[in-house]
C-alpha positions, 0 to 999 in steps of 0.5 A, a space after each residue: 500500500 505504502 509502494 504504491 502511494 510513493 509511486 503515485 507522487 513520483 509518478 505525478 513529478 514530471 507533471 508539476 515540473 513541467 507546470 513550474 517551467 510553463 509559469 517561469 514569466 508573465 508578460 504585460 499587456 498593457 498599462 494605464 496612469 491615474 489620472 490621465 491629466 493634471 493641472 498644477 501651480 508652479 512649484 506645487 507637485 503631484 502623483 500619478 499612479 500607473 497600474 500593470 495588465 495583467 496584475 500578476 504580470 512577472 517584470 512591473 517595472 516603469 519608466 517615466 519621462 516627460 516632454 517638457 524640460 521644465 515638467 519634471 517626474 520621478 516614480 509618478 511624481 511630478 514637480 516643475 522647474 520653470 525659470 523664473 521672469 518666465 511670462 505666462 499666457 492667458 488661456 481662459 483668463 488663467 496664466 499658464 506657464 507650460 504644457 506637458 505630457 508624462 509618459 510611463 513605459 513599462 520596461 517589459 513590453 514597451 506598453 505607454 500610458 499618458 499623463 497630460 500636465 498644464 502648469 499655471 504661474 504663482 500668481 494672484 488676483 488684482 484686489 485693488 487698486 489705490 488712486 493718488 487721489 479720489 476727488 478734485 477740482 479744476 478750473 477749465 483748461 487746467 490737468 492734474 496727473 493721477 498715479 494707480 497702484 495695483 495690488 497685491 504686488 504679485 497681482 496677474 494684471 497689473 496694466 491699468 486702463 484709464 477712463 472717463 465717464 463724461 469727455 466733454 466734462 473732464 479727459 484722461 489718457 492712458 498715463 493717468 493725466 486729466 484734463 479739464 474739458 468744460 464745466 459739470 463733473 466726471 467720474 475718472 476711473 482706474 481699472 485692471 484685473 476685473 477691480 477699479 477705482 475712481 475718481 471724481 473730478 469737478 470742473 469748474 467755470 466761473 460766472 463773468 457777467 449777468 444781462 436782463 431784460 429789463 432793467 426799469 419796470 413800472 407796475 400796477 398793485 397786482 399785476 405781475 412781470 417777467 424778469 430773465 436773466 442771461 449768464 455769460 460765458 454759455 459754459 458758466 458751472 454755476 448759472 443758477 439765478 437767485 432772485 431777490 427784492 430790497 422791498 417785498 412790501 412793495 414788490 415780490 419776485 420768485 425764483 423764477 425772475 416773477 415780479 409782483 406789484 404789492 402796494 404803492 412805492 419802489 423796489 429794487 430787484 436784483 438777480 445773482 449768480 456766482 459772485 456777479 449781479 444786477 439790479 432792476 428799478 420798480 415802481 408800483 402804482 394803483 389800480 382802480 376798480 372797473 366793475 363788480 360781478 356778482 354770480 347771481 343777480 336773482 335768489 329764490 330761497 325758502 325761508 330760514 335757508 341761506 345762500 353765499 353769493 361771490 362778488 368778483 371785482 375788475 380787474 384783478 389787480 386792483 389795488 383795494 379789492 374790498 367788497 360792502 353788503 347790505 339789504 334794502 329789505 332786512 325783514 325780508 332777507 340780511 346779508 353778512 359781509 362774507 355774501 351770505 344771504 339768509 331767509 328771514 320772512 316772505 316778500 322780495 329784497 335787494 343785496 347790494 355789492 360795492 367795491 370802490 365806487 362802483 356796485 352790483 346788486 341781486 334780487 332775493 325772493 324769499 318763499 314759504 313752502 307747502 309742508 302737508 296738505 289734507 282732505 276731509 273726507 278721506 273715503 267716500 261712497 256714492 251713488 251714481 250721478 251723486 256729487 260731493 266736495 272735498 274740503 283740502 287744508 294746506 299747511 302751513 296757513 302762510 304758505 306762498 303758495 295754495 294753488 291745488 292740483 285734483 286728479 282722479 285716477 278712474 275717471 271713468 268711475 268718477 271725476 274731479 274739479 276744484 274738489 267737487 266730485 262727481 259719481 259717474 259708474 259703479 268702481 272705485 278711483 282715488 281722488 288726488 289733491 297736489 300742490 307742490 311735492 305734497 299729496 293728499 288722497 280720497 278713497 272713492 268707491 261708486 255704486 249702482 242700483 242693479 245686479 251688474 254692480 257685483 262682480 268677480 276677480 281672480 288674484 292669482 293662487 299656488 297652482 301646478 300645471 302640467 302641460 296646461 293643465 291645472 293639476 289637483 291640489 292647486 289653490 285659485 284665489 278669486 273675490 267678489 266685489 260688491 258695487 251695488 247699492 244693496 247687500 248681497 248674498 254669495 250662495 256658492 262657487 263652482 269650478 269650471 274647465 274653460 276647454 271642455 265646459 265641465 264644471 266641478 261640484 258646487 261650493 256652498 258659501 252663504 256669505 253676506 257682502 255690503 255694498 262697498 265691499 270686496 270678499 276674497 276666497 280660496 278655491 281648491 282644484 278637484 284631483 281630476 285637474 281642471 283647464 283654463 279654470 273659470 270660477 262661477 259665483 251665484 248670489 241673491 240681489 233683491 230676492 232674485 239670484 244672480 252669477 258673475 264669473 272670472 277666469 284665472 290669470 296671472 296673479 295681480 296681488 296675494 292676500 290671505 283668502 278663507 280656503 273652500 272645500 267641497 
């Protein structure tokens, strides 16, 4: 047993050895740096890391070069070495001194991998930039030369560009040197590396003379004059006009060169500018009034009202423009010294204006008002052909006016004049008496010796109505009125199809209605529905039995009605 395991081992040998010699070398097939590019500030360094394929290869080693003598590398670090005073290039706003490529080759093989590498000078941003100046003043035609320092002393642009915000105030030119162009002001403004600072200049062109128009003014007290005043040189800084009076109790003026002619006298106005000014002479005379106009020349006021009246004296500038009023009639109207006119009592009065030696005057009508009217009777009941009369009383008894108005709003039923009242059919009117904006009213209710004096009246209802027809359930509500001489007796009411002629069952009702008056009552439809409803009343007139009908219709008003069931 042991023979043949020793056996089996030595028999299994050639088969390791020939294993081991197959396994002796691995050979690359590629490599690969991490990362593949690099961006570095000179002086910084960085490690680029390169991996072998296969992993297990046998020989790892790696060479490593460069394309840039000034880019550096050893076992994947990089370093730079560039001269100093070289001058970068801008690429992208960024100083860039060099550009390379680090390979690594491996020594078995020959396999390549590259490392791209951009290297950027050490250097910083323009933070600010500090003038010799930040403001100044100069005379036109004068230059002042400003100096910039840009910092940090490292900064990565340090040219300094010059301008102006107005050439025609101030100009500066590329060395810093302002010159002063004309008269205002300008912003000088020093820029590089996205920073700037400025300067404000102020030019300065003095006033040499001042002309006006006018230099001898004569004036009436409230009337007025325009001064202007003109600045020499065209290009004075400073043409501003302040505007003065050495007698503003006698003239004013604006500082826009108004003069105003205050009271009688002289003054002196005078315009400056700069330390330069001139003078005019005024003189200020009266104005007489022409004329008084008065808004109004006739009032119609109730009494105890009142109202202003405005006087406008001619012309405007007259010196003394006071007004005096007074009333020829103070029972009648008074008037205060402010215009305002008051109601004392009925009749007519005279308020006259006066303003120097001329006058104006206006005419005032003063008025009581009807307050109420009233009519006594106030409700009547004739007979046809019959008359009465209307006793009216206006209030107040003073009252300016008592003219009445009459009108009867059925004629047909009855008429009126001068309140005298005559009967003519059976109805009902209202008789009106007006005066003014007052109203008074009479009831008037017109009857008749025969049965034709009682009629019927539909008001409408609660109905459901399918298709024309009125369903059951539904409430008529209908009215008798009784315009006949005598009282009558409603017997009964009966629902009638207006289409077919078919009436429902007859209502008893035995109702007793005097004369005058109108009785209302609620009819309900049958369930079998009803069209076109018409309503059929019979009642009893002197022993003899009568009917009146009326068919539905829209409802003209709503009352509340005593319901009939069959």
């Amino acid at each position: 047993m042991r023979s043949r395991f020793i056996l089996g081992i030595l028999a299994s040998l050639p088969l390791l050895f020939a294993c081991d010699k197959q396994s002796d070398t691995i050979p690359v097939t590629g490599i690969a740096v991490d990362p593949t590019s690099v961006e570095l500030v000179d002086g910084d360094s960085f490690t680029v890391t390169a991996t072998i394929y296969p992993v297990d290869a046998t020989n790892k080693r790696v060479k490593w070069t460069s394309s840039n003598p000034s880019i550096l590398v050893a076992d994947g670090k990089i370093t730079t070495s560039f001269k100093s005073g070289t001058s970068p290039s801008l690429v992208n706003g960024k100083p860039v001194l060099g550009h390379g490529t680090v390979t690594a080759t491996s020594e078995d093989g020959n396999k390549k991998a590259q490392c791209q590498v951009t290297v950027f000078a050490n250097t910083a941003a323009v933070t600010d930039i500090r003038l010799s100046e930040t403001s100044l003043q100069l005379n036109k035609g004068e230059s002042h030369a400003l100096t910039a320092t840009v910092l940090p002393d490292n900064a990565i642009e340090k040219t300094v560009k010059w301008t102006s915000s107005d050439n025609t105030v101030a100009s500066v030119d590329q060395t810093g040197t302002i010159t002063a162009i004309g008269g205002g002001k300008a912003l000088i403004t020093a820029s590089a590396g996205g920073v700037s600072s400025s300067c404000s200049v102020d030019v300065v062109v003095p006033v040499e003379s001042i002309g006006l128009n006018v230099t001898l003014l004569a004036l009436e007290i409230g009337d007025f004059a325009l001064l202007t005043a003109t600045v020499l040189p065209d290009d004075a800084m400073d043409k501003k006009i302040q505007w003065s009076s050495d007698n503003p109790d006698v003239a004013t003026v604006d500082q826009n060169g108004r003069v105003t002619a205050v009271s009688v006298g002289k003054a002196k106005i005078t315009a400056s500018a700069g330390n330069i000014s001139v003078s005019c002479s005024v003189s200020c005379v009266d104005v007489p009034v022409t004329a008084v106009v008065l808004d109004k020349t006739f009032l119609s006021l109730e009494k105890g009202s009142s109202e202003t009246l405005t006087a406008t004296v001619l012309p405007k500038n007259a010196t003394d423009k006071t007004v005096q009023w007074s009333s020829d009639n103070l029972s009648v109207a008074t008037v205060d010294q402010n215009g305002r006119v008051i109601a004392v009592n009925s009749g007519e009065a005279t308020i006259t204006a006066v303003a120097g030696d001329v006058s104006e005057t206006c005419t005032v009508s003063v008025f009581i008002p009807v307050t109420s009217v009233s009519l006594n009777p106030t409700s009547l009941m004739l007979s046809v052909g019959e008359t009465a009369f209307l006793d009216a009383t206006v209030f107040p008894e003073d009252a300016s006016e008592n003219t009445l108005t009459w009108y009867s709003s059925h004629s047909d039923v009855a008429s009126v004049e001068g309140g005298s009242i005559t009967a003519i059919s059976f109805g009902g009117t209202v008789i009106t008496a007006q005066i003014g904006d007052q109203f008074a009213y009479c009831t008037v209710t017109v009857v008749t010796d025969s049965s034709s004096g009682v009629t019927a009246s539909c008001f409408g209802g609660e109905l459901r109505i399918n298709d024309g027809l009125v369903l059951g359930g539904s409430r008529l509500d209908f009215g008798v009125s009784n315009f006949s001489s005598r009282t009558i007796t409603v017997k009964t009411v009966q629902l009638v199809d207006g289409e077919s002629g078919i009436g429902s069952d007859t209502i008893d009702i035995d109702c007793s209605l005097e004369s005058g008056n109108t009785l209302p009552w609620c009819v309900e439809v049958p369930a079998s529905g009803i069209h076109s409803p018409v309503a059929i009343f019979t009642f009893t007139y002197l022993g003899g039995e009568f009917t009146c009908s009326a068919a539905y219709h829209e409802p003209i008003e709503r009352s509340i009605f005593p319901r009939l069931s069959e």
